[in-house]
Structure formats: C-alpha cells, structure tokens
N, C-alpha and C positions, 0 to 999 in steps of 0.2 A: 333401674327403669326411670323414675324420677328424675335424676341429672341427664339421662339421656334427652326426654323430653325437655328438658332445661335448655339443653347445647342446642335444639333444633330451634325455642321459643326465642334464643339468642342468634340464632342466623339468620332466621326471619327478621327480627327486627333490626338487629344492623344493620343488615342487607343494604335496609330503604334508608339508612342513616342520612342528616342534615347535616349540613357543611360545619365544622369542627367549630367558626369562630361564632354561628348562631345558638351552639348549642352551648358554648360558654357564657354567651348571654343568660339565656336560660337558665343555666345552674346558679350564676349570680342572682338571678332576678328572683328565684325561690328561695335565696337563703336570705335576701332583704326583706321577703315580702314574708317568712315563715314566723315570725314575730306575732302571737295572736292578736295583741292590744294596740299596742304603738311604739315605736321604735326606744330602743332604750337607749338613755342619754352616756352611758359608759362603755359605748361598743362601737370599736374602732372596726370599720371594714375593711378600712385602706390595706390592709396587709394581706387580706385574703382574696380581693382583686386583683393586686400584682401579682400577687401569686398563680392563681389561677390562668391571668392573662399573660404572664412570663412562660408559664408550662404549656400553653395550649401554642406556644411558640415554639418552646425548647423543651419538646417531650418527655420525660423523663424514662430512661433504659431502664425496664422492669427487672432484666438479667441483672443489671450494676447496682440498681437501686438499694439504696441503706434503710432503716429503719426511720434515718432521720428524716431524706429524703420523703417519704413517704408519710411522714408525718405534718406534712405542708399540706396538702390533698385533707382539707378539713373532716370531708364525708366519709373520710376510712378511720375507721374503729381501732384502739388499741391491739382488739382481738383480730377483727379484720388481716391486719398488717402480722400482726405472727402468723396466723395462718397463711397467708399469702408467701413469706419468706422460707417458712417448712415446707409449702409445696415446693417451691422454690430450689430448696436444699435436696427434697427428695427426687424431683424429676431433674435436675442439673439444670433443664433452659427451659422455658415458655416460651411458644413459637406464635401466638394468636390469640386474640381475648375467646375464641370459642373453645379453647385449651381453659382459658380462667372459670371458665362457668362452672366447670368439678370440680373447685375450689368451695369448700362449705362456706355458706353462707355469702357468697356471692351472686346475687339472683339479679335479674335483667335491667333492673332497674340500678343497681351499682354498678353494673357494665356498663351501660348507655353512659352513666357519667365519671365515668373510667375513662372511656376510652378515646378523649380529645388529650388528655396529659400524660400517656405514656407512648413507649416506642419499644418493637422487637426485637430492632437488631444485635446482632450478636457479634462481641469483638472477637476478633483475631488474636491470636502469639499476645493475651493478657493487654493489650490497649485501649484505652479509657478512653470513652467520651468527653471529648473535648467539644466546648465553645467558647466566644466572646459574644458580650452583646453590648452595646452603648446607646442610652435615649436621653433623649431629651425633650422634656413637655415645657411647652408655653401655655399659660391659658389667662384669660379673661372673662370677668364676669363682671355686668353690671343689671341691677335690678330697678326700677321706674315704676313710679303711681302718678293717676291722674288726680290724686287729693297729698302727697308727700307733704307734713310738716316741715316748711323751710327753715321754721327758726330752729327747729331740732338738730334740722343738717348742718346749718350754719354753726352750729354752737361744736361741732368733730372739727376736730385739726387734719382732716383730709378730704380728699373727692369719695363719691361713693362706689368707685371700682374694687372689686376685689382682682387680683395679681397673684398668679401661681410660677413658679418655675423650679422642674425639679430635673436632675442631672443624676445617672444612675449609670455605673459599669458591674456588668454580672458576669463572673465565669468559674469554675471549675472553683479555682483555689482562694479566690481574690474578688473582694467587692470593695467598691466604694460609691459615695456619692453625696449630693447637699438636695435640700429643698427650702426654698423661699417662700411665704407668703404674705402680701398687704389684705387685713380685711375691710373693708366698707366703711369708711371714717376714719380711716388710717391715715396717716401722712407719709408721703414717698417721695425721697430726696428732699425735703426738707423737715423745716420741725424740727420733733423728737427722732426725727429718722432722716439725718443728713444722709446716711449709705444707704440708703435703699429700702428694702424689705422691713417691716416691722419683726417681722419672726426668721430666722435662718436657723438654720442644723446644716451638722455633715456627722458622716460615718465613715467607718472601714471596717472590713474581717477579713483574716488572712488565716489560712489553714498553718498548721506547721509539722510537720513528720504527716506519718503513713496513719496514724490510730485514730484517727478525729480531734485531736488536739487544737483546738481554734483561739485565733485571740480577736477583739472586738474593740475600736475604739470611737472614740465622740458618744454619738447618741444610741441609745441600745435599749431593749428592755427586757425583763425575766418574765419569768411562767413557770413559778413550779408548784408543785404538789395539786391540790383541789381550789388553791388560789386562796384560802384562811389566810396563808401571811402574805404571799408576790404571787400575782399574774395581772401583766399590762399587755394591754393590744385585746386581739379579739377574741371570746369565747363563747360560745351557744350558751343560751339562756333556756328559759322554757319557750317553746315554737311550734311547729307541725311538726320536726323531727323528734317527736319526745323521748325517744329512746337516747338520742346524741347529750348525755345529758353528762358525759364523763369531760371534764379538762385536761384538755394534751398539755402534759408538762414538757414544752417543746424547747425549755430552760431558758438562753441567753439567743438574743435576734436583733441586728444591726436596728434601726427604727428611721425610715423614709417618708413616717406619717406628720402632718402639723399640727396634730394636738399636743397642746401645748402645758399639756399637765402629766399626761400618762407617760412619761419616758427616764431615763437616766441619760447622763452624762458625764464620762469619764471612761474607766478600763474596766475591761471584763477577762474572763479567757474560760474557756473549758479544754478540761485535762481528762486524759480516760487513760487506766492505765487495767488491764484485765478486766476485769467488770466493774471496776469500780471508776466512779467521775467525781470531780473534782469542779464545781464552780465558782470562784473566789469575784465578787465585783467590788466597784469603788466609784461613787459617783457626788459630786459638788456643781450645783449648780444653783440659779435664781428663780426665786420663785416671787409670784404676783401673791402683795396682800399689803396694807395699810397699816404700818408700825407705831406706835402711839409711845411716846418717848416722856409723857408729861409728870409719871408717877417715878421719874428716874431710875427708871429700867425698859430696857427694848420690850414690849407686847402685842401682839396681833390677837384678832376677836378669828378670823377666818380669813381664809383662803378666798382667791380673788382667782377664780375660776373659766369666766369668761373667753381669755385670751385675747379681749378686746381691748385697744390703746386711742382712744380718741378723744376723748374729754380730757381738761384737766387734771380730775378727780382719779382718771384711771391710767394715766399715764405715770401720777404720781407713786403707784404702788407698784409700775412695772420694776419686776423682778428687784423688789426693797428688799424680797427676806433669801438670807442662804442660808443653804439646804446642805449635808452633807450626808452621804448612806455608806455602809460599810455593811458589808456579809455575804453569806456563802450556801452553796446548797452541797450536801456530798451524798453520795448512792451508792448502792450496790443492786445490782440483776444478777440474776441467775435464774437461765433458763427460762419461765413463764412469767416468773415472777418480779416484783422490783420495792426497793424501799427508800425511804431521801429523807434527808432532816436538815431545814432550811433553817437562816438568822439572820434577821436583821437590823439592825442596831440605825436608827433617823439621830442629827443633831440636827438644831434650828439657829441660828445669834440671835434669838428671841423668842421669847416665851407665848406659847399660845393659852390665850386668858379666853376662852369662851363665854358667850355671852349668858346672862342668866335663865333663860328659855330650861324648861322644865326637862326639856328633849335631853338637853344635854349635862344632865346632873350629872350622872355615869360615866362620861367619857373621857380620855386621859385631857390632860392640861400638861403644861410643861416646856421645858427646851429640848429633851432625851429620850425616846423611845426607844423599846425592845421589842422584839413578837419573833416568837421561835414555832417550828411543828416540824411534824413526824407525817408523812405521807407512804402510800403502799398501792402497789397495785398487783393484783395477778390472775392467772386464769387456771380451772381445772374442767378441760373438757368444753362442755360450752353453758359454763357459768363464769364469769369477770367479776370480780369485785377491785372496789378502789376503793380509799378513801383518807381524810387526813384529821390529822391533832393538833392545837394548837394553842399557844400559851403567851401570856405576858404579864410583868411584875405585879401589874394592878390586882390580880386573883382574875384577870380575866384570860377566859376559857372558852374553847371552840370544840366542835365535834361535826365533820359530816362524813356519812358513808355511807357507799349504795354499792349496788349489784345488777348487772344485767345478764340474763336470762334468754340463752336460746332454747324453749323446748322443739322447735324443729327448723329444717329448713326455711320457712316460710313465717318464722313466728317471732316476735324478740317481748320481752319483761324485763323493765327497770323499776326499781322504786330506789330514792333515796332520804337519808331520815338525814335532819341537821338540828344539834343543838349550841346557839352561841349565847353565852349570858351576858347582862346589861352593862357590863363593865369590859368586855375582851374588843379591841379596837389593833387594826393594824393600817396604815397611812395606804399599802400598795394593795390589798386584798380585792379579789374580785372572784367570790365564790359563786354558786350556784343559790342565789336566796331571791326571796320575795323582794327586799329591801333593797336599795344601791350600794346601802353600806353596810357592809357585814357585821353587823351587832344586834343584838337581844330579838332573838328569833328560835321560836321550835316550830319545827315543821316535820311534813312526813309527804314526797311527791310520788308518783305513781303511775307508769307510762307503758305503753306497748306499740308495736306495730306488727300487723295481721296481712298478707298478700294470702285472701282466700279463693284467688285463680289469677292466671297470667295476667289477665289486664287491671286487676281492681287492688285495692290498698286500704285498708283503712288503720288511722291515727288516732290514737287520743291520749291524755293527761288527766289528773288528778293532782292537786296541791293543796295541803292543808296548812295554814301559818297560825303562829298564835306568838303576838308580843307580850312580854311579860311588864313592860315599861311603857310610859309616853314617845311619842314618835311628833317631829314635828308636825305630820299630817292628823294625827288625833290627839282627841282628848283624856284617854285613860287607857288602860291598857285591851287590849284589843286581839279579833282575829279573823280570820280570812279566810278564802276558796276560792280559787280558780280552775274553770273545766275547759279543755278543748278537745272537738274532734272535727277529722276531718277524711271524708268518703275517695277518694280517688279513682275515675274510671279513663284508662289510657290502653285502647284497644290497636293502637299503635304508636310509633315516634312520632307521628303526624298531628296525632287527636289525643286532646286533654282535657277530661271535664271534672271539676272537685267543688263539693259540696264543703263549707266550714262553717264550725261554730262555735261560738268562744264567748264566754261568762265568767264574770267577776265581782265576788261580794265582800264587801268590807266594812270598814267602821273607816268614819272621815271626821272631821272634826267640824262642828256647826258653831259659832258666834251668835248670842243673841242678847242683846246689851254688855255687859259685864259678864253674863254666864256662858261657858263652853261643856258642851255635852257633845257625846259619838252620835253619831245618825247611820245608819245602813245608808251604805253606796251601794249601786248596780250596775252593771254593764252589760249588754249582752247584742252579741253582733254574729250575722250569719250573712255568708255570702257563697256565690254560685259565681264558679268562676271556668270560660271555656277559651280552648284555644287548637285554630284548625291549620293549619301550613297547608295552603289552598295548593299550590304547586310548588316548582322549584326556586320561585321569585319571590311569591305573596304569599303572607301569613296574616289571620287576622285573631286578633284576643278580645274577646268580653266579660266584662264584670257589671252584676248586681248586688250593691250590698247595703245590708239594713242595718240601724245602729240603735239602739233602746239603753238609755241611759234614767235613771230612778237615785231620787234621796229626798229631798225636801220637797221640790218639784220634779216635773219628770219632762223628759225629752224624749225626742225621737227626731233620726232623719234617716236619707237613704242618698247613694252615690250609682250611676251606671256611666258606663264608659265605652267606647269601643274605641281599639289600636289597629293601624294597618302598619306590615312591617315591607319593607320590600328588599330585597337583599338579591340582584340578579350574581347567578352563578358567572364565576370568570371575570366581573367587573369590576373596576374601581370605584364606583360611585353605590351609594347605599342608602335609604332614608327611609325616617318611621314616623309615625305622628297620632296625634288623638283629639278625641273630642269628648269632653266628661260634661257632666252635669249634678249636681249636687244641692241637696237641698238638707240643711237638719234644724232644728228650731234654738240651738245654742252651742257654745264651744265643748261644751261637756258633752255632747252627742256625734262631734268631730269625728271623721272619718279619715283613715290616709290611703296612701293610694302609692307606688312604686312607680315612677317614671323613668324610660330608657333615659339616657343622658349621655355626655361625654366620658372616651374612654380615659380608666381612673378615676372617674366622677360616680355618685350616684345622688337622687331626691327624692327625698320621701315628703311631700306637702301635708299640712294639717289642709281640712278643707271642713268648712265652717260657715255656716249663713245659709245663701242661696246664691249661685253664682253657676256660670259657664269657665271650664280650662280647657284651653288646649296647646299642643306643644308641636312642634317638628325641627327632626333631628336628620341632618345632612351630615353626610360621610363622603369625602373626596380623595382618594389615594392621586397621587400627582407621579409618584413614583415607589418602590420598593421602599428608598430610603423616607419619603416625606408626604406626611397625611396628614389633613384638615378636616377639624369638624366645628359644627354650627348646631348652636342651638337656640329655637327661639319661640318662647312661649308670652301665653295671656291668660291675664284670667279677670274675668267681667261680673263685678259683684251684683247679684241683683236685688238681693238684702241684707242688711247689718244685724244683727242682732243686739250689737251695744246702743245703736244709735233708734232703732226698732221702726225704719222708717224706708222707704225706697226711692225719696229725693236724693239721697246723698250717694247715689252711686256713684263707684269709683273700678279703673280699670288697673292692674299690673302688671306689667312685663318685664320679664326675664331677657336677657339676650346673653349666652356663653361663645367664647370662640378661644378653641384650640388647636394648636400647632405643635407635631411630634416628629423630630426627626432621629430614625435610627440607622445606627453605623458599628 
C-alpha cells in the first residue's frame, strides 16, 4: 500500500516537472551550497559538473547502465545502485521512473533528481548506445577595484586576466582531451610562458576487450578505498546530505580539471578479470616548491601550492621538484560485498626537511614514501557497511569505519568512528575527517535523514573530534563538535522552503606576547532559505541568513538576497541576476553565498564588512552548435573592517565571457 501511494506521490510530482537543464542547475546549486560552514579548500567540483551536465545531455540507458556508469551520478548510494541493478536483473527492463519508485529506497526526491540523467529506451537484436560528442570552451575572466594596489599588479609578470580553454571528445569507448589555463598575473606568450598557457594538461582513455578493461593516459587520478591512502577529485564531506557520508571508490578517471596539485601524470589501466580488478598506475611529474641546495643536498621545507606563477619568487619554484608515484589497488566483489588493498610508493629528487613548527614533529620527512590499506564494503539487507585500514613504515596507523542504516522506507542512520594517529601520513589521502589532512584525529560522526510525509525532510549530523597532538591552528592538544540540521518543506517541484542550522566549537590558538594558549572558537549560523518557480519562465529564490561567531571577541552579521531566474521555455536566450546585501562586523562572521555563474564554472564569495552585490548572468544560444555566456557582477563596499572607516569606499567588478562550441 505504501509503494502504491509512492508511485501515485511520483506521478503527481513529475507530471508538473521543470525543464531538465533548470533542474540540473538545481542539483548543482545544492550540492555547492550543502557545505555547512564554508567551502572546503580540497574539493574539486569540476568533475561532478561535467558530469552531471555531460548526462543531463547524454542520458544514461538504465537497461545498459554498468555499475560504473552509475557511479558518476554522485547522489546514488553504493546500496542505492545494487538495488537498482537487482531490480534490474529480476524485471529484465524498466520502462519509466514511475516503474523506479518500487524500487526500495527510492523515494521522490531521488527520482526528481534521477530523472534528468537517465533514458528508457530499449535496444534491439543486443545494440549499444552509441554516441559522439566534441566541445569546446573558451572563457575569460577579468576582476576590477576602484582602490587595486598598482604597485602590487605591477610587480606579476602578467595582465590581470584569467584564460581558460578546454577541448574534450566523449564517446562510448574513447575519450580524450587538454585544458589550458592563465591565472591573474600570469604571463601569456611571453615571459616565463613564451607557449601560451601557464598550466596545460591532456588525457586519453580507451576501452579494450568486452570486460571493462580500460587504459588511461596523460593526466588521471585514483579513488580508492575510504581515501586513508588515494582519493583525488571530488568527495562529500560533512553537508546537509549527512547520510552521503561513504567514498565511491570510483578507482582510476581521466582528470580535465586545472588543479594543479591533485592529479597524476603518466599510465594507468584497469583490468577485471571475474571478479577480480586489477589497478596498476605510474605517474612522474613536477611539482611547485623551493629547493634549498646550500647544505649540499636538494631540500624543500613545503609544497608550493598556490598554482600561482607570477612573481619572481614563484615562478622560480614552478615545477623545481619531481615527483615520481608507483602502485596498485587489486579487489575482489562477490555478490554484496567487495574488498581492495591499495599501495603506494611517492619518490622526491629531494628531501622534504619540514619546518620546525611544533605541528609538524610527527610527520614523515624524507625523499621515500610508503602508505598501504585494506578497504571493504558490503551490504546485508538494508544495513552497508564500509570501511578502510591503513598503514605506513613510520608506526603510522589509520582506522575508519561506518555503517549506514535503513530501518525503513523513509528513514536512513549513518554514524562513522575514525581513528588516525600522530605519526600515519599519506601525500594523496582525502578521507572523511575534521582536518584537511588526514593525521592525528579520533572522532565518532553521526547522521540521519527523516522524510516524516511526502513534502517535509528533515537532516542533521553530529561530529565529535579530538586531536591528540598540536595542529597548526592550536596550541595543545584539543577537541571539537560540530552540529547540523536542516528542516525541508517542498509541497511541490515548484516550492521550496528549508530552514538550517550549523554550529561549531573548537579550540583555536590565541597569541599573547610570547604566550600561546587554546581559546573556545564558535560559530553558529542559521538561515531560511525559499524558492518559488512563479511560472514556466520566472523563478524567484530568497535567503536570510545570520552568522554568530565567539572567541576572544565576538561578532555577528547577517546576509539577505533575492534572485530572479528567467528561463523561457523553447528559447535561446536565458538570464538570472541578484541583488544581496550584507552586513557582519568582521571576517570571522563572514558569510558565503552560491552564485549562478557560467556553465563549468561555479562562485562561492566570502562576503565580509558591509557592502551591496549584485550579479547577472546572460545565456545566448546563436545555434545548436554555439552558445555564449556573460557574466557581470559588483560589489559596493560600504564598510571595511580592517580599515574601520566608511571614507575608503571601494567598488569591485567581476566581468566573465564564455564561449562553447559543440560538434
């Protein structure tokens, strides 16, 4: 009776469905904006943008779809995706998403965002979904103040434009493609950069036999296990999704992003022979850091991270030190379940000598790195568990492992416990922690999501940390809590209204002459955020949101905004725009905010002081093959905070223009 009434809550609401490429918007826009605090500095989006905006293209056939396939689709669950391929198996074809909804654990809200990236139809006499696609982005950005320090600009060996161009062929068996980009003080065609581009990459992956066998070359990057030893690109963090709280080991993925740290270059391949896989890589490449040659051996203190080439000083470290990686991940599935045991072995042609900073007593030093784990995941029923082990010469040690929990249709439980000690250090690791960097952490997290009637939702988290060691941000050893929740009421596709609220306490480290002591940090931020699709054309979104920040002194500010989108059905032409206002008493009460932008673009502003922004975003299709977009924003400060004064006002403008031709 339940699924019944399911299949009918699901025909109603797609009925009134919005046109496929606004609801893509949307699903991007929540999973940038699902971040409770502030965007985290290690999460590449770029790859689940094209993603999503590549499928919402070129559908993906549910009948044909692999496991892998379907593991691009971020918001589908490990579990999710078996249960889906066992329906799958046991009905032979799915004819309609109102067929999916008696699918467990498929409830209205996975369907709405389902249902822009897949397709029903059904091949003939065994014939595959075939396509080709080819694009090409041009883009331009340049940023403008009415107070710019000249002698600043003057002192970068380039103009202030930033320059993107990226060339991408996607089909069945075969990809390739490069991306370029100049940033903002960069120099182009000449300088340091007589060819062009300050940064270039290229790829390729090519299938080979019938089994998934793939090989992978130029730039690439892994993901496996819980991320203890390798996962690069993107991964959920803690957010409004709290339950998403597991890593797709989604293994070896061409890389078309310009971050300029997170990737490999060289060969890869994946081999699958029965159930078992085989992933062997190889990558040498240069890395940015400042070699100190004067104790008569090559030494770096750190990594040169930036990706910025414009001074002197940072051009001379461009790509000083090589890098070489060797290792493998190999598995076995069966049936529910899966296990993998990853290794990988870093050289340097120079020794990394960290600086003497207290933080970094503990962490490896060296030319030679190791880090090996043990990963698992599986399901019985509607309990998941994952989790991974992992190890390196130093005596250092990793542990994390959770479980998620459906006790019904409507209900999900996750909690995950992590223990890493102060010594265990891996170069690629990007697990599930409190820290950026995965070292010297116990924690215990704790998540659910509730649908206690068709239109309503509610979220929250629980995370407890506790360092056993100095952290550069404090002074002795330390621990934490962060809480979110978040109310959702969506009485149709149309209407969206959610309540959030997100707190965070910690130890921070205070400076008071020569003495350093911990102090209680606070944070605590609540916002109401709605959004109406007035008709087929106009949509309008509003946000209120407050920011309470506490430690030595205390702040407060607050942000409101309102967006008009207009999107007419059948047209080529499309544009959005806003008008914010913002007021908080310091940077530490800083508020962000999610702005539409160009597509493959996205911006998240800190917004700080007292000031006016606003932005609009023009969308021109000229034809099937070639489309332009414009973006041009402001923002009119009306107080500083550093300066504490409202004489020195200053304005800044943004202007982006890109160009996409696909063939």
């Amino acid at each position: 009776m339940r699924k019944s009434i399911l299949i009918i809550l699901v025909l109603l609401s797609v009925s009134g469905a919005i046109n496929a490429q606004e609801r893509v918007q949307k699903i991007l826009e929540d999973l940038l904006e699902s971040y409770g605090s502030e965007p985290e500095e290690n999460v590449d989006f770029q790859e689940v943008i094209d993603n999503l905006t590549y499928f919402s293209q070129h559908p993906i056939p549910i009948n044909e779809a692999t496991k892998d396939n379907l593991l691009q689709l971020y918001f589908l669950s490990d579990m999710q995706i078996e249960d889906l391929l066992a329906f799958r198996k046991r009905t032979g074809q799915i004819y309609s998403i109102y067929e999916m909804a008696t699918i467990e654990g498929f409830n209205i809200e996975l369907l709405q965002k389902l249902e822009p990236f897949i397709s029903f139809q059904i091949m003939e006499n065994g014939t595959k979904y075939k396509h080709s696609d080819n694009d090409i982005i041009l883009r331009s950005t340049r940023s403008f103040s009415s107070s710019d320090d000249k002698s600043k600009i003057s002192a970068y060996e380039g103009s202030m434009e930033r320059y993107y161009l990226r060339f991408k062929h996607r089909s069945n068996d075969f990809e390739y493609g490069m991306v370029a980009e100049k940033d903002p003080g960069e120099a182009f065609l000449r300088g340091s950069n007589n060819y062009g581009f300050d940064y270039m990459g290229a790829y390729a992956n090519f299938k080979i036999g019938k089994s998934g066998q793939k090989v992978y070359l130029g730039d690439y990057h892994i993901r496996f296990g819980q991320g203890l030893v390798a996962s690069q690109g993107f991964s959920m963090g803690k957010s409004s999704e709290p339950t998403q709280v597991f890593r797709f080991a989604q293994g070896i993925r061409s890389s078309s992003s310009t971050d300029e740290n997170q990737y490999f270059r060289g060969i890869a391949s994946q081999l699958k022979i029965g159930r078992y896989t085989l992933m062997p890589f190889v990558s040498c490449r240069q890395l940015d850091a400042h070699i100190d040659t004067t104790a008569g051996k090559s030494t770096f203190g750190a990594f040169q991270t930036s990706g910025y080439h414009r001074t002197p000083s940072e051009i001379a470290g461009k790509n000083a030190l090589g890098q070489m990686v060797v290792g493998a991940n190999a598995g076995y599935s069966y049936k529910r379940w899966s296990i993998g045991f990853t290794a990988v072995l870093t050289q340097f042609n120079a020794e990394l000598d960290r600086n003497a900073d207290l933080s970094n007593q503990y962490l490896w030093e060296g030319k030679q790195h190791v880090a090996a784990g043990m990963d698992w995941k599986g399901s019985i029923r509607n309990v998941f568990f994952f989790g991974e082990i992992a190890a390196n010469p130093t005596k250092g040690k990793a542990l994390l492992s959770g479980v998620l929990f459906k006790p019904a249709a409507n209900a999900e439980l996750t909690a995950v416990y992590r223990t890493i000690n102060k010594t265990y250090f891996s170069f690629f690791s990007n697990a599930f922690t409190e820290s950026s960097r995965t070292n010297d952490e116990k924690a215990v997290y704790l998540g659910f999501k509730y649908l206690p009637a068709s239109s309503w939702t509610l979220r929250g988290y629980a995370d407890f940390f506790k360092y056993q060691w100095i952290k550069y941000t404090t002074a002795a050893p330390s621990t934490g809590i962060e809480l979110s929740a978040q109310l959702t009421f969506s009485p149709s596709e149309h209407t969206e209204l959610y309540l959030r609220f997100f707190e965070e306490e910690k130890a921070v480290k205070v400076t008071s002459g020569n003495y350093k002591y911990n102090a209680v940090q606070k944070i605590d931020r609540y916002r109401i955020n709605f959004i109406q699709q007035v008709n087929r054309n106009f949509s309008l979104k509003s946000r209120i949101e407050l920011s309470f920040f506490s430690k030595i002194e205390d702040e407060k500010g607050w942000l409101a905004y309102q967006d008009v989108i207009y999107k007419p059905v059948a047209r080529s032409f499309s544009m959005n725009g806003r008008l914010a206002y913002f007021k908080t008493e310091g940077y530490n009460s800083r508020l962000y905010a999610f702005e539409n932008d160009l597509l493959y673009s996205f911006s998240i502003p800190a917004l700080y002081g007292e000031g006016i922004r606003t932005y609009l975003n023009i969308k021109q299709s000229f034809s099937k093959e070639l489309t332009l977009w414009l973006k041009v924003a402001a923002e009119q400060a009306l107080y500083q905070p550093e300066t504490e004064t409202i004489d020195e006002q200053k304005t800044k403008y943004e202007l982006k223009v890109q160009l996409r031709y696909q063939f």
